[in-house]
Residue frames as qw, qx, qy, qz and C-alpha x, y, z in Angstrom:
[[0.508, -0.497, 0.609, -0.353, 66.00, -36.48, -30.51],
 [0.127, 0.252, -0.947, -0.155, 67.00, -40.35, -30.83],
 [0.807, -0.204, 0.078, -0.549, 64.54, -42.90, -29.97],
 [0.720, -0.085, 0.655, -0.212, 64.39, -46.71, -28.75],
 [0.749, 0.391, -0.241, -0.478, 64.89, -49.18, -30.81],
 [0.915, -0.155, 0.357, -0.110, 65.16, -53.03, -30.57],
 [0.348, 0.645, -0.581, -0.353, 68.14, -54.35, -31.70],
 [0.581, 0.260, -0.760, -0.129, 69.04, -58.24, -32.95],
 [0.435, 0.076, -0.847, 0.297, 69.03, -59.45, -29.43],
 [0.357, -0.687, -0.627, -0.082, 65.85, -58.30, -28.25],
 [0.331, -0.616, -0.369, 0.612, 67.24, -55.62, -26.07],
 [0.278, 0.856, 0.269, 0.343, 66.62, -51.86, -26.53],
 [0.588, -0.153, 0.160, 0.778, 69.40, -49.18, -27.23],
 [0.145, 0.709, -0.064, -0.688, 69.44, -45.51, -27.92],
 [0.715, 0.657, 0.233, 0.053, 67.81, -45.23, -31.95],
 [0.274, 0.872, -0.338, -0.225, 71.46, -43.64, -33.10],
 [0.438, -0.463, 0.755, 0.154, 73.33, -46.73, -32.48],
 [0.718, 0.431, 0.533, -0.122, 70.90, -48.42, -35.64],
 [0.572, 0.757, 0.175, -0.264, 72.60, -46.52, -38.24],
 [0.563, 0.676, -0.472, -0.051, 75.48, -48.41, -38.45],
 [0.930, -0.275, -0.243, -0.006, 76.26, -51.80, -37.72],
 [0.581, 0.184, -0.446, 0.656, 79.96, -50.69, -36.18],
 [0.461, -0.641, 0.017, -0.613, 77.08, -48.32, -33.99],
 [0.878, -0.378, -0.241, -0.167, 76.35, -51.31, -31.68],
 [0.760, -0.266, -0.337, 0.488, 79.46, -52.64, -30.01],
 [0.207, 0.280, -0.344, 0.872, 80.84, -48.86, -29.36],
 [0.485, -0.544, -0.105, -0.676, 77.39, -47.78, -28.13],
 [0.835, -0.446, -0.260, -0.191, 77.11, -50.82, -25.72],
 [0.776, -0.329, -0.141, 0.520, 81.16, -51.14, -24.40],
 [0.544, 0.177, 0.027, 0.820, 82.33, -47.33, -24.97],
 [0.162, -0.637, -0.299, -0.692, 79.63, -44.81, -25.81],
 [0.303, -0.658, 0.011, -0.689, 79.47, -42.71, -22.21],
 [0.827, -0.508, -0.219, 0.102, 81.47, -44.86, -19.76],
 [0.347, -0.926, 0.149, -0.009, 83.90, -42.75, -17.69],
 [0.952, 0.169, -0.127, 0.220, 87.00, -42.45, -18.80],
 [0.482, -0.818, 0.168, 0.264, 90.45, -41.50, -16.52],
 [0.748, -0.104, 0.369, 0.542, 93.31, -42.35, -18.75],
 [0.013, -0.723, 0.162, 0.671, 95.11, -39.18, -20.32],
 [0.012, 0.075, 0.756, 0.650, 95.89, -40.96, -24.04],
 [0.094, 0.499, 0.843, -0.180, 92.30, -41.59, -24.08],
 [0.018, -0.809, -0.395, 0.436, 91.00, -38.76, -23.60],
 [0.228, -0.498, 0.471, 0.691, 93.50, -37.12, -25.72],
 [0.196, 0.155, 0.920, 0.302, 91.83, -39.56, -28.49],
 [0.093, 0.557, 0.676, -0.474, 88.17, -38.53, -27.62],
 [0.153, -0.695, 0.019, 0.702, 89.06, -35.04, -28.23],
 [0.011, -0.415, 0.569, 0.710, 91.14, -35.02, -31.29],
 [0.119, 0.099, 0.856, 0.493, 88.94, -37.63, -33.07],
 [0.268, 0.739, 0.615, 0.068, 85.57, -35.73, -32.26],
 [0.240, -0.480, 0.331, 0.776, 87.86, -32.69, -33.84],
 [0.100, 0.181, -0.815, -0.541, 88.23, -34.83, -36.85],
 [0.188, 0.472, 0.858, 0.082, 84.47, -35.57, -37.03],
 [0.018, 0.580, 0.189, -0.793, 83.43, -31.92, -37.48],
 [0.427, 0.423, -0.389, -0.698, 81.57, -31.72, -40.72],
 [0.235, 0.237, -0.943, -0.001, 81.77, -35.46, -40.92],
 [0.850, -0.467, -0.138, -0.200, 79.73, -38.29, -39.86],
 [0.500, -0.474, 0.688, -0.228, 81.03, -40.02, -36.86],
 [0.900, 0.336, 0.028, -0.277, 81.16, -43.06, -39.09],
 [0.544, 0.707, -0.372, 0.258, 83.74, -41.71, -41.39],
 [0.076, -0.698, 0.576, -0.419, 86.08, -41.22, -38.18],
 [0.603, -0.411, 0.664, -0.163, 85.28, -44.45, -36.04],
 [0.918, 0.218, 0.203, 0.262, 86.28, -47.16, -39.18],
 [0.616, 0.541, -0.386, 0.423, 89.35, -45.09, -39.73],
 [0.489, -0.770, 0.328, -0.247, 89.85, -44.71, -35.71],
 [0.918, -0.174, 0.141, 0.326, 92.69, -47.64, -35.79],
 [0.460, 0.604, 0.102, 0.643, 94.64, -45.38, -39.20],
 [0.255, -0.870, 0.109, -0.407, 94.27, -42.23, -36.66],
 [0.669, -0.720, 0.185, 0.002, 95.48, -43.98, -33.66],
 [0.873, -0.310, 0.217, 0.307, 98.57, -44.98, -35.76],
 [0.436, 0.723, 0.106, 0.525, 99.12, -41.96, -37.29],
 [0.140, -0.781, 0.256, -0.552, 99.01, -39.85, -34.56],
 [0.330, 0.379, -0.767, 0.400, 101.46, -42.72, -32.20],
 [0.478, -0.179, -0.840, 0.184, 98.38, -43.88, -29.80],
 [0.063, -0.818, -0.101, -0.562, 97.73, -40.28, -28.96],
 [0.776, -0.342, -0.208, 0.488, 100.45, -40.20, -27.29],
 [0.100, 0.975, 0.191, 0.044, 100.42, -36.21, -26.61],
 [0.493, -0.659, 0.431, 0.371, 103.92, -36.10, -25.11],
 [0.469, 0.018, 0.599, 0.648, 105.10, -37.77, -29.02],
 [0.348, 0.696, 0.471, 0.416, 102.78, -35.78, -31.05],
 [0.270, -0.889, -0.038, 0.368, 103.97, -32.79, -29.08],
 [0.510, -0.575, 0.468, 0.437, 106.93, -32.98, -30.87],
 [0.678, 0.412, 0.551, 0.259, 105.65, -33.80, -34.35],
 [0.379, -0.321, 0.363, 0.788, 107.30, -31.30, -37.14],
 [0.466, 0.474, -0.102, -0.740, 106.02, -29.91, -40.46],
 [0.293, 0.238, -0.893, -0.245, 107.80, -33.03, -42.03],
 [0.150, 0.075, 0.858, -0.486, 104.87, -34.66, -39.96],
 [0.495, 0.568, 0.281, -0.594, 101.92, -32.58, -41.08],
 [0.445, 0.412, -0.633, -0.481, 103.23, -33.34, -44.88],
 [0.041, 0.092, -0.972, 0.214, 103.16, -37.24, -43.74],
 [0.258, 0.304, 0.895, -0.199, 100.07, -37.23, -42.67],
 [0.471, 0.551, -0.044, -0.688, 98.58, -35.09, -45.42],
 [0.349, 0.367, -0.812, -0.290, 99.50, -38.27, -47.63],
 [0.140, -0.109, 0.913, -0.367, 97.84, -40.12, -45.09],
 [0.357, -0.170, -0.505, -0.767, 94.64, -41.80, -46.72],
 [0.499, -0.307, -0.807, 0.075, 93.68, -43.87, -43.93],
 [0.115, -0.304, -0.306, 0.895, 93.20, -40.11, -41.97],
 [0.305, 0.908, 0.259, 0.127, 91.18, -37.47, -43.14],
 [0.580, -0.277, -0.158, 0.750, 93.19, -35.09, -44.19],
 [0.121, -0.943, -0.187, -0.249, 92.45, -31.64, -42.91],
 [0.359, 0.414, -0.342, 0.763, 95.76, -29.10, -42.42],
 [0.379, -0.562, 0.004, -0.735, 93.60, -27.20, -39.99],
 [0.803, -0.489, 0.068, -0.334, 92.42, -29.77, -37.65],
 [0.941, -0.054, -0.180, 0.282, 95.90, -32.16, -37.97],
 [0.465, 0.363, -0.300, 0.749, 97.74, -29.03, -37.00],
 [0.589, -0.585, 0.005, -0.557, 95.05, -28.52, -34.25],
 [0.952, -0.200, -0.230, 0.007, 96.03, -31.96, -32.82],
 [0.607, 0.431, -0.191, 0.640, 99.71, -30.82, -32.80],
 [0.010, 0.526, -0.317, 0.790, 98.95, -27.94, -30.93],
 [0.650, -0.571, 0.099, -0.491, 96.53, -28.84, -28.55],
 [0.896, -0.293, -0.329, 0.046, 98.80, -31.85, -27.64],
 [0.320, 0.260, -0.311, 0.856, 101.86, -29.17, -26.55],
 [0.357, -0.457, 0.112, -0.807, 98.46, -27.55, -24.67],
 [0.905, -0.338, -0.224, -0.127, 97.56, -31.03, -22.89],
 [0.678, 0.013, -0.375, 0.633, 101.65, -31.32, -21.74],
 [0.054, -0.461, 0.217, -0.859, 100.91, -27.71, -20.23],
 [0.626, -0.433, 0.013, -0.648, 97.84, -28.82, -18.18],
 [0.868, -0.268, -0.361, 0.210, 99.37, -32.43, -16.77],
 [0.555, 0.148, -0.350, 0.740, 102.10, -29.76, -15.25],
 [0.191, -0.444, 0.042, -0.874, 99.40, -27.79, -13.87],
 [0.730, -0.296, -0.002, -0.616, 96.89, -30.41, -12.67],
 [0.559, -0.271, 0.777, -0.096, 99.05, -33.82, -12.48],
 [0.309, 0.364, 0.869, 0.131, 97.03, -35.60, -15.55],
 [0.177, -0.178, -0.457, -0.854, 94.78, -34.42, -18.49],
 [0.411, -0.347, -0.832, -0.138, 92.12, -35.97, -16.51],
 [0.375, -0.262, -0.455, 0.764, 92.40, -34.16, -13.63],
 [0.153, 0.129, -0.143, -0.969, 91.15, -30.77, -15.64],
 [0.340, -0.236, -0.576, -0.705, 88.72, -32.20, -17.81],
 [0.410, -0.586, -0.698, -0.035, 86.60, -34.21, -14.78],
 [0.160, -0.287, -0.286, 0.900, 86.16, -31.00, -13.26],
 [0.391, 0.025, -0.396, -0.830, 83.46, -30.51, -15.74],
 [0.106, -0.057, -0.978, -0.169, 81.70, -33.26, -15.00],
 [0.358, -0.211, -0.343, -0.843, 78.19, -33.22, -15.51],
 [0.431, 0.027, 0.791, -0.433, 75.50, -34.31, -12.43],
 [0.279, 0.235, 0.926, 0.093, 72.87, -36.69, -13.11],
 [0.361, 0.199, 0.083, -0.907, 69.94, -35.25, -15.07],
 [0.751, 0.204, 0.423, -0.464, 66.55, -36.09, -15.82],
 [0.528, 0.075, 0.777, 0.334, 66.56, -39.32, -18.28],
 [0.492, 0.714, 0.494, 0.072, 63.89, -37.57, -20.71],
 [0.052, 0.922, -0.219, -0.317, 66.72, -34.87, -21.45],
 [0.584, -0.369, 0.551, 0.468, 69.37, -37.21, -22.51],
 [0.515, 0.191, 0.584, 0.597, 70.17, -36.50, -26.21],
 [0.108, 0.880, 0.458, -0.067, 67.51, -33.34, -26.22],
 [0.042, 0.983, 0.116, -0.139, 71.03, -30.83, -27.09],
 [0.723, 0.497, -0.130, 0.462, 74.04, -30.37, -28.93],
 [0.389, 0.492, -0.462, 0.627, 75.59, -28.61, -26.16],
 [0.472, -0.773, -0.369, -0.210, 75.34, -27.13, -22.69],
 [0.094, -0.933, 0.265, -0.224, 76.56, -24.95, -20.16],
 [0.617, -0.511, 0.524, 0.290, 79.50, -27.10, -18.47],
 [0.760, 0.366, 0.433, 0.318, 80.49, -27.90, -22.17],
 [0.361, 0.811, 0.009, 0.461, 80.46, -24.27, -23.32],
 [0.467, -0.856, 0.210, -0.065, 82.51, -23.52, -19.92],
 [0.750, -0.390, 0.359, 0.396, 84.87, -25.96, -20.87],
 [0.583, 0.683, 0.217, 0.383, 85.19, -25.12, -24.77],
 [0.002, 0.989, -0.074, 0.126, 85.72, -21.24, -23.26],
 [0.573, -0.724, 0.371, 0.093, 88.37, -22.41, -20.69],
 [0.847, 0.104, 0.385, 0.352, 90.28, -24.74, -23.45],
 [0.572, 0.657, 0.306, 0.383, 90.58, -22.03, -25.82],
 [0.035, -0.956, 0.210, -0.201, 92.02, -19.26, -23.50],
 [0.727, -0.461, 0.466, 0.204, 94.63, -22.00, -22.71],
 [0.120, 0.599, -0.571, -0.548, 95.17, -22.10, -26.64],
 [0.569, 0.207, 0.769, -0.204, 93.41, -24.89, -27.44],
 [0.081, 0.461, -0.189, -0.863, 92.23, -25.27, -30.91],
 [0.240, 0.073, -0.902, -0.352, 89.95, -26.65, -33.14],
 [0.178, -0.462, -0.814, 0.304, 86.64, -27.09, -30.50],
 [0.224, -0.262, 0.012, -0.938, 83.90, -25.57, -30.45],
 [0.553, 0.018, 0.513, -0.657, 80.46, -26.28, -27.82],
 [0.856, 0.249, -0.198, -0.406, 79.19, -28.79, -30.24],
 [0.643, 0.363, -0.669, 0.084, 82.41, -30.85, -30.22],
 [0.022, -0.120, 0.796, -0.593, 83.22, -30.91, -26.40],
 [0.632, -0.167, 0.429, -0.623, 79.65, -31.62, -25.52],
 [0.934, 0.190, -0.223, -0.206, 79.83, -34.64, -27.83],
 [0.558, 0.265, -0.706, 0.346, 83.12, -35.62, -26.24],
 [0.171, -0.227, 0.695, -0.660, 81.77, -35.52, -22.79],
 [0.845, 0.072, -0.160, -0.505, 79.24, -37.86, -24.39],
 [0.789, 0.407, -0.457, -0.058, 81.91, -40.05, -24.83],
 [0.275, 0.415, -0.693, 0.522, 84.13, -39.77, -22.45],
 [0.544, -0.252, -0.722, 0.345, 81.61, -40.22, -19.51],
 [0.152, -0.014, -0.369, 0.917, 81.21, -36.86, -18.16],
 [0.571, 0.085, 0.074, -0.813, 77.32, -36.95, -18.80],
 [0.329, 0.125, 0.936, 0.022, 75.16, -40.17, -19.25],
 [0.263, 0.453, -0.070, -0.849, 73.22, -39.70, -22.45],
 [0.150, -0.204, -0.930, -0.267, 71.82, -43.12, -22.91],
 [0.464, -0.336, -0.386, -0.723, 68.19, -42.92, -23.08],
 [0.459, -0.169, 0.669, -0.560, 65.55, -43.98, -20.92],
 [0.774, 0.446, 0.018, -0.449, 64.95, -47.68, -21.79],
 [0.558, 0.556, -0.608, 0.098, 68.17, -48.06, -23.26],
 [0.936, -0.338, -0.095, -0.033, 69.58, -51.28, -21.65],
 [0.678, 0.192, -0.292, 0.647, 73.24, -49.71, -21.11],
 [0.300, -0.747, -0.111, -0.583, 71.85, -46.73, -19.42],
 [0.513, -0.811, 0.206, -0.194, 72.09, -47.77, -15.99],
 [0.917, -0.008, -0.064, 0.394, 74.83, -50.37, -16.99],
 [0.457, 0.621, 0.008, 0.637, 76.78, -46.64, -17.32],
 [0.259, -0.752, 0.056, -0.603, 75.10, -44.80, -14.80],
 [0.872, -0.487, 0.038, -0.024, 76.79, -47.60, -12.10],
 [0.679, 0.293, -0.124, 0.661, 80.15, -47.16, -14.13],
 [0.108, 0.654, 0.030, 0.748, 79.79, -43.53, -13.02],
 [0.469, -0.807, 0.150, -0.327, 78.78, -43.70, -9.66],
 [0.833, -0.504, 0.061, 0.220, 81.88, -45.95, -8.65],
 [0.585, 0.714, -0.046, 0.381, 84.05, -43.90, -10.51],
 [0.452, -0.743, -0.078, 0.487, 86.39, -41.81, -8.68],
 [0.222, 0.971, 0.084, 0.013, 87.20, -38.57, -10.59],
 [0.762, -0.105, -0.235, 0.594, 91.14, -38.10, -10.55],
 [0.202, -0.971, -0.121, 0.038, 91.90, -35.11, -8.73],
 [0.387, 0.819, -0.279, 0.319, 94.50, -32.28, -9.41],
 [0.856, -0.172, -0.257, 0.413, 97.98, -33.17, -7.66],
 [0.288, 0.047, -0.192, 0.937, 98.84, -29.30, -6.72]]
């Protein structure tokens, strides 16, 4: 489990953001504030894909190289992306490259154009998961949980690919769908007020 820890400016921040100085600014303006916007998300996904084996390091200092490999994760263009593509970005060094998980991205962004025609918006599906408040002294205490493995299940009989209960519960870290700043941490409730004036975007059919 993380702990507290004091960072440069006197305030205290969940202990994972310490172990790399590019930790801090995501932790304090990204890390687990609610996000609605379908590229986004799209992003989230694919890049905690491409952390799978990986630190989360590796992936957020090449997360600019990613976002201009794969057009801004712009699912509607990468829908369309070819083999001549996957070669392209297998050459890509500023990527990892992994056949497996850049032809995951491919598919699952033809499976995100399926679910804005179902629900109105990628958003629409995923905050349907969204996770209620829970006790502060849980927050980081599990690598997954049930609305996570519900969504993993429900992604993958849609054809999803590439995700497993470890990955989605760490993107719904990210994205907002659970607050999983410590107690203590001085973004905590700065998050947990992002979240309660949120409005969820709800399915258009």
């Amino acid at each position: 489990m993380s702990k507290i820890f004091i960072a440069d400016d006197g305030q205290t921040r969940c202990g994972w953001c310490a172990a790399a100085p590019e930790f801090l600014d995501y932790h304090d303006s990204q890390w687990g504030f609610p996000v609605a916007d379908d590229y986004r998300l799209f992003e989230k996904l694919s890049l905690e894909s491409f952390q799978s084996g990986l630190s989360w390091r590796t992936i957020l200092l090449k997360r600019e190289n990613f976002r201009a490999a794969f057009v801004g994760f712009n699912f509607n263009k990468i829908a369309a992306f070819t083999q001549s593509d996957i070669d392209r970005l297998l050459q890509d060094k500023g990527i990892v490259r992994h056949q497996g998980k850049i032809a995951a991205v491919i598919n699952n962004a033809q499976r995100a154009q399926q679910l804005v025609a179902e629900y109105g918006s990628l958003a629409a599906f995923i905050w349907r998961y969204e996770s209620q408040p829970q006790p502060l002294s849980a927050a980081q205490n599990a690598s997954t949980s049930e609305l996570a493995v519900r969504l993993c299940k429900d992604l993958k009989k849609l054809g999803w690919k590439f995700l497993g209960p470890t990955t989605i519960y760490a993107f719904m870290q990210a994205a907002g769908l659970i607050n999983d700043h410590l107690e203590g941490c001085v973004i905590q409730a700065e998050v947990a007020r992002a979240r309660e004036k949120f409005k969820p975007p709800q399915p258009t059919q």
